[in-house]
NUBADREN-610448 format. One line per 10 residues: for each residue x, y, z of C-alpha. Coordinates in Angstrom, 1 decimal, decimal comma. Each point is the difference from the previous one (the first is absolute). Layout:
X:Y:Z; ...
END
This chain:
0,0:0,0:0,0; 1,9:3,1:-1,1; 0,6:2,6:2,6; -2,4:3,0:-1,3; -2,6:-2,5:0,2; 0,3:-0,3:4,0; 0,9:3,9:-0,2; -4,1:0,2:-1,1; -2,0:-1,8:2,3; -3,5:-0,1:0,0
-1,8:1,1:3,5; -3,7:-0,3:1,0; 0,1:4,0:-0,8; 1,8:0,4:-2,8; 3,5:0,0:-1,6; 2,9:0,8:1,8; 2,3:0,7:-2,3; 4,0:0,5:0,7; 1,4:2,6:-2,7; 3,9:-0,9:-0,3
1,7:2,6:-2,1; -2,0:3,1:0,9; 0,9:3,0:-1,4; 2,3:1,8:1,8; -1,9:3,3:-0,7; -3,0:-1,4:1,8; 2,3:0,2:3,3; 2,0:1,7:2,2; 3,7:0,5:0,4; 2,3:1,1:2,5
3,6:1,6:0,4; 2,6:0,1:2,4; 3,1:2,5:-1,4; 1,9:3,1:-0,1; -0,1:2,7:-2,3; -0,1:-2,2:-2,9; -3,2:-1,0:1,5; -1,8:2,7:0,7; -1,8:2,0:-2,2; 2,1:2,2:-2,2
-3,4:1,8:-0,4; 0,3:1,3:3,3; 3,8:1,4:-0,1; -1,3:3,4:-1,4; -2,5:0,7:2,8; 2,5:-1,7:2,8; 2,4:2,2:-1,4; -2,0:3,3:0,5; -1,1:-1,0:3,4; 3,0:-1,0:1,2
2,6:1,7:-1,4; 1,6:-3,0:-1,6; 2,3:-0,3:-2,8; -1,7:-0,3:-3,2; 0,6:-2,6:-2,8; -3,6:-0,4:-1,6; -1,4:2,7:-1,5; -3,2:-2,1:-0,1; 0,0:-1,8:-2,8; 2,3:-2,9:1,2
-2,0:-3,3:0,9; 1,6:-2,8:2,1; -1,7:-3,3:-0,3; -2,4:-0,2:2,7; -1,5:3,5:-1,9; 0,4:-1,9:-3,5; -1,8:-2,3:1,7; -2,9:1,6:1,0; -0,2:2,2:-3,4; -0,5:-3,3:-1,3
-2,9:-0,9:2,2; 1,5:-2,4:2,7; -1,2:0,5:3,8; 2,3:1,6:1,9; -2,6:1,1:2,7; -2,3:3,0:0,4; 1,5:3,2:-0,4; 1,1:1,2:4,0; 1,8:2,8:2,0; 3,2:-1,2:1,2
0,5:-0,1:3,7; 0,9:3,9:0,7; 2,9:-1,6:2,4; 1,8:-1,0:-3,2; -0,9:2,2:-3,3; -2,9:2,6:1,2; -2,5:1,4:-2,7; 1,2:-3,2:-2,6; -2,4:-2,1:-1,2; 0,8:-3,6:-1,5
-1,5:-3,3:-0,8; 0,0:-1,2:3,4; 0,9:-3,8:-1,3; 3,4:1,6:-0,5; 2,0:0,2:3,1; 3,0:0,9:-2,0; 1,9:2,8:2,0; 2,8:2,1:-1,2; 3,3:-1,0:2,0; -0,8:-3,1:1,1
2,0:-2,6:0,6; -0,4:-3,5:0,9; -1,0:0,2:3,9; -2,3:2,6:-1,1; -2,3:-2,3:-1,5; -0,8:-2,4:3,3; 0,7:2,9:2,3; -2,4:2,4:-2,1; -2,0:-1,4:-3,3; -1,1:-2,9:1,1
-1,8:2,1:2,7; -1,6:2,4:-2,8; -1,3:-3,4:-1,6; -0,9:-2,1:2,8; -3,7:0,8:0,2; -0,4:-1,0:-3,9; 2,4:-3,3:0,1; -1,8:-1,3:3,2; -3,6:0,0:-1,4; 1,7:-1,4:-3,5
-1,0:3,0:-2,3; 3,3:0,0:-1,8; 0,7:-2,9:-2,8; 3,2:0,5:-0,1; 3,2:2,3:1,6; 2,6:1,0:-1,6; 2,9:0,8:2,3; 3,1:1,9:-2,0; 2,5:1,0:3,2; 3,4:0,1:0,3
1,5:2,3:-2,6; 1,0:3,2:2,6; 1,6:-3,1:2,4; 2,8:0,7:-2,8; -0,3:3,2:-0,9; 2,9:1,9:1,8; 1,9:-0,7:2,9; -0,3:-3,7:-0,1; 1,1:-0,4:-3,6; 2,9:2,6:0,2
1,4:-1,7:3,1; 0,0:-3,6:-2,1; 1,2:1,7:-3,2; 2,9:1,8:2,2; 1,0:-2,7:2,3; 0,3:-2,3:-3,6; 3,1:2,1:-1,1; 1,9:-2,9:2,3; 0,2:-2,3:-2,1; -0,2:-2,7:3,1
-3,8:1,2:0,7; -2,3:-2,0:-0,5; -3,8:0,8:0,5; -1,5:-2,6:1,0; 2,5:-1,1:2,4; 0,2:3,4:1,5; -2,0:-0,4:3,2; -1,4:3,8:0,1; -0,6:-0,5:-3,9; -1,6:-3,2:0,7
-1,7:1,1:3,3; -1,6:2,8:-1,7; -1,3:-1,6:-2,9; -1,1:-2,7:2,3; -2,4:2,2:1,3; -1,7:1,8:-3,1; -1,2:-3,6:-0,3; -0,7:-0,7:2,8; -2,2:3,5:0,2; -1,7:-0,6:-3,5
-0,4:-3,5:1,1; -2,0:1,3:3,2; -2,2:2,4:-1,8; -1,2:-3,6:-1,9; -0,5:-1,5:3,1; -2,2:3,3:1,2; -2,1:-0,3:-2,8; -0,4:-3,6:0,2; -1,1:-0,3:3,7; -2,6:2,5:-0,8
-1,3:-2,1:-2,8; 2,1:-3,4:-0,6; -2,1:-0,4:-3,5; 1,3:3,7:-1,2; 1,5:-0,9:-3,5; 3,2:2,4:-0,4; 2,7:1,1:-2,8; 3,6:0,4:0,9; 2,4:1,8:-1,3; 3,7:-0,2:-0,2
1,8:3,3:0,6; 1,9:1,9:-2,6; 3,6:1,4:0,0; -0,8:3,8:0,2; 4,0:0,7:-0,4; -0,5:-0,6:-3,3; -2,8:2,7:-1,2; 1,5:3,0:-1,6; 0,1:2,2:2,7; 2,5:-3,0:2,5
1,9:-1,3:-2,7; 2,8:1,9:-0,5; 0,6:-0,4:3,8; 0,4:-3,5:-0,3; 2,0:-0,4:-2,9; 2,4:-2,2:1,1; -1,3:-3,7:-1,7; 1,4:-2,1:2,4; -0,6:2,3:3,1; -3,7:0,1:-0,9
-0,1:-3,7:-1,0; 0,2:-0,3:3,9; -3,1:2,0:0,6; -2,0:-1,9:-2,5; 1,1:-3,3:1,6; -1,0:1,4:3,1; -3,7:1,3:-1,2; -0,5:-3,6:-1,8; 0,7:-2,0:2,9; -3,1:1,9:1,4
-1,6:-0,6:-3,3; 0,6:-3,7:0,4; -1,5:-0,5:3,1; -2,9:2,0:-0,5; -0,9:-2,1:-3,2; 0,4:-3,3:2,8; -2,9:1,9:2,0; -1,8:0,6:-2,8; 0,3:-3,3:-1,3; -0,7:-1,6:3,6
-3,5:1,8:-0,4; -0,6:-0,4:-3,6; 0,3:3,3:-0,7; 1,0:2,2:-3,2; 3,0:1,6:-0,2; 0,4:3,5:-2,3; 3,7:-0,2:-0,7; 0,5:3,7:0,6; 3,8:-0,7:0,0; -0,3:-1,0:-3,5
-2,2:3,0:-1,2; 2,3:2,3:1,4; 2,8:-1,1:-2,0; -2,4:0,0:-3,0; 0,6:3,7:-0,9; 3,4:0,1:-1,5; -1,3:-2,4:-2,7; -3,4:1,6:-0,8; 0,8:2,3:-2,4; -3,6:-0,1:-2,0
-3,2:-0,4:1,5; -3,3:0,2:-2,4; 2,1:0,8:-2,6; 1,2:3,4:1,8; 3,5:0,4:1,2; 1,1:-0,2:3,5; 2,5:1,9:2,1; 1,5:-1,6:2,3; -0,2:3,2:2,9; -2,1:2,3:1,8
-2,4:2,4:-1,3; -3,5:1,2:-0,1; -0,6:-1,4:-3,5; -1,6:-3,6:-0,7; 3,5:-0,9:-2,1; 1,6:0,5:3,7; 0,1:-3,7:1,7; 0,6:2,2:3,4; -1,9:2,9:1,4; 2,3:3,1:1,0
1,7:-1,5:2,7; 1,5:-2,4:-2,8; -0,8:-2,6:3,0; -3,8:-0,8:0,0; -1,2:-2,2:-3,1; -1,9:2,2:-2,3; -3,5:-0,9:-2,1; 1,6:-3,1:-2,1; 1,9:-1,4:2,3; -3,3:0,1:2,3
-1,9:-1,3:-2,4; 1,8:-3,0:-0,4; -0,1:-0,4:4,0; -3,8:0,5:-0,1; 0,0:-3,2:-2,7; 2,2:-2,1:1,9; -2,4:0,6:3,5; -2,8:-1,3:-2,8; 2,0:-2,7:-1,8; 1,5:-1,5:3,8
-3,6:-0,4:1,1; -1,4:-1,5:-3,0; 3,0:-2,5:0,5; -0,4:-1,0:3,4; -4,1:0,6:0,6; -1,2:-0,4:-3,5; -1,8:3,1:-0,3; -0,9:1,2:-3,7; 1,6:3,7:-0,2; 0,0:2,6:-2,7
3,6:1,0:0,0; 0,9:3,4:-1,5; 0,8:0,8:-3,6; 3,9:1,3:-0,2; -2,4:2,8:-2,3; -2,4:1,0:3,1; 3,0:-0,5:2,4; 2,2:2,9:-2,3; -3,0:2,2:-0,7; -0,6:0,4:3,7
3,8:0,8:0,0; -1,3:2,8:-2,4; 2,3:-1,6:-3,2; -1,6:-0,9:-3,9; 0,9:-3,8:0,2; -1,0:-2,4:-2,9; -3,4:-0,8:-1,4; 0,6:-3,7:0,4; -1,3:-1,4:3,6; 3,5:-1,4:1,9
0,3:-1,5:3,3; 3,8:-0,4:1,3; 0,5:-3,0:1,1; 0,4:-0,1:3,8; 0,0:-3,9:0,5; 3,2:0,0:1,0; -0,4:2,2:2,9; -2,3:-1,9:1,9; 1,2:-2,8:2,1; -2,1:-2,8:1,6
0,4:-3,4:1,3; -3,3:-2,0:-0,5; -1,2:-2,4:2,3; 0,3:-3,8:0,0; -2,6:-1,7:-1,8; -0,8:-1,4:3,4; -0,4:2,8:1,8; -2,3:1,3:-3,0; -2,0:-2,7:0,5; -0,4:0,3:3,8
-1,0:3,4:-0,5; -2,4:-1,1:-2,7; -2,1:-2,3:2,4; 0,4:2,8:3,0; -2,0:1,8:-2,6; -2,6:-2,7:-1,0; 0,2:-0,7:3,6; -1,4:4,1:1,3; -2,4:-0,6:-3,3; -1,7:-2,9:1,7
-0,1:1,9:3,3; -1,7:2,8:-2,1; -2,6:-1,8:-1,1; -0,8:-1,7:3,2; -0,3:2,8:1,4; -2,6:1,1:-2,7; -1,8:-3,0:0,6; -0,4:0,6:3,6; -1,2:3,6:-0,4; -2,7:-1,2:-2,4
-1,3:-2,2:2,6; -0,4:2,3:2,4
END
């Protein structure tokens, strides 16, 4: 008897039907990040409000806002707390926060999203963390301390102590989430080398000196795609896509610059540090692609045309989708456990109906 067949059973009400493969647009997602999280949308009036530095004048998208230009749930549009950004507004599904690091996503976003991942309102959650862990002092001590030849990272035991606990932080803000709701499906992501955008190359441009600090950032990598693959979860390789932009030189049909800028041909905003529209876009395709993957959800991915006509460029007339495949990362389950899982479902199904039953009687 073939599996969808025992995925429809018949009640003494009615059908109850199991849908697997819903459209993702039908549901809601999550985030966990930084300021490649959150909303570039919101830079220009955060900006104003708060005197920060600008590098959006407003027409830069990251991919939770590609996201939701493109119809996906990324909650009801909210104030954010006035503690953190006063007078903002933002999808409040997006706990992205500009400067975060690692421990700030169990010690503060899991908080912001605990009322929505307790009562299971979110399908899936996307948690992109870890990028400002490297962003500075950490990675100039490793690059410097790697002009002695005898260093070596991951034997260094401040090296290894401190990567040890940006795991071991990212790993806790999984563990929050889960002990609010242990069914919450999530999306990891690995965590880029931010020494190599534009504006941290040059002051890392010794190869073998920075070689160190991307050994150290993927042994992190490495063991956050073992949690990931403990829980069955998607991984966005974010370390991958942010060595992508060197090599993307065209994008629907329009040239790319490898730099920072206001314009769409700019991978970078300003600050020649934050991805700019393309570079988003493709994120916002991965996030789709890794949950099609792992929780076979239909999605609409965006055209490489919609993605660079947001970015405000005149791509090609003929429709393109890049191919992000190879930036999502995901260890299925055993057959076995598949099928365990299958009959925990038939299993609740039955329960259903009983129930049903029981209510009609009364």
């Amino acid at each position: 008897m073939r599996l969808w067949y025992l995925l429809s059973l018949s009640c003494a009400l009615g059908w109850v039907n199991v849908v697997l493969g819903a459209p993702l647009s039908e549901q809601s997602i999550g985030a966990y990040g930084d300021s490649m999280t959150m909303q570039y949308s919101l830079w220009v009036p955060l900006a104003t409000a708060n005197g920060y530095t600008l590098y959006s004048n407003g027409t830069q998208f990251n991919w939770a806002d590609q996201l939701v230009k493109a119809g996906y749930n990324l909650g009801p549009v909210a104030p954010f707390p006035s503690s953190l950004f006063n007078g903002a507004t933002y999808n409040s599904y997006d706990a992205g926060i500009v400067g975060a690091q690692s421990s700030d996503v169990v010690n503060t976003e899991v908080g912001l999203l605990q009322p929505v991942v307790a009562a299971g309102d979110l399908h899936v959650l996307v948690d992109i963390i870890g990028a400002n862990d490297f962003n500075g002092t950490a990675s100039k001590t490793i690059y410097n301390d790697a002009a002695n030849k005898s260093y070596n990272p991951l034997t260094d035991p401040t090296t290894v102590a401190y990567a040890k606990n940006v795991y071991n932080t990212i790993a806790a803000g999984v563990t929050a989430t889960l002990a609010e709701n242990p069914n919450q499906k999530m999306i990891l992501a690995t965590i880029p080398d931010p020494t190599q955008t534009p504006s941290e190359k040059g002051s890392y441009s010794n190869v073998a000196q920075h070689a160190a600090v991307a050994k150290v950032i993927q042994s992190v990598n490495a063991q956050i795609i073992s949690l990931a693959a403990a829980h069955h979860f998607p991984v966005i390789d974010m370390y991958a896509i942010g060595n992508l932009a060197p090599s993307l030189t065209t994008f629907a049909g329009v040239n790319m610059l490898n730099a920072g800028g206001t314009s769409g041909n700019d991978l970078f905003l300003s600050d020649s540090f934050h991805p700019g529209n393309v570079l988003q876009g493709i994120i916002a395709n991965t996030v789709l692609q890794a949950d099609h993957v792992a929780y076979g959800d239909s999605v609409n991915p965006i055209s490489d045309q919609q993605i660079a006509t947001w970015a405000g460029l005149t791509p090609n007339a003929s429709t393109s989708y890049f191919n992000v495949n190879p930036f999502v990362i995901y260890a299925a389950p055993e057959p076995s456990t598949l099928a365990l899982a299958g009959l925990g479902t038939i299993g609740g199904l039955l329960v259903a109906c009983a129930r049903r039953r029981q209510a009609a009687r009364r």
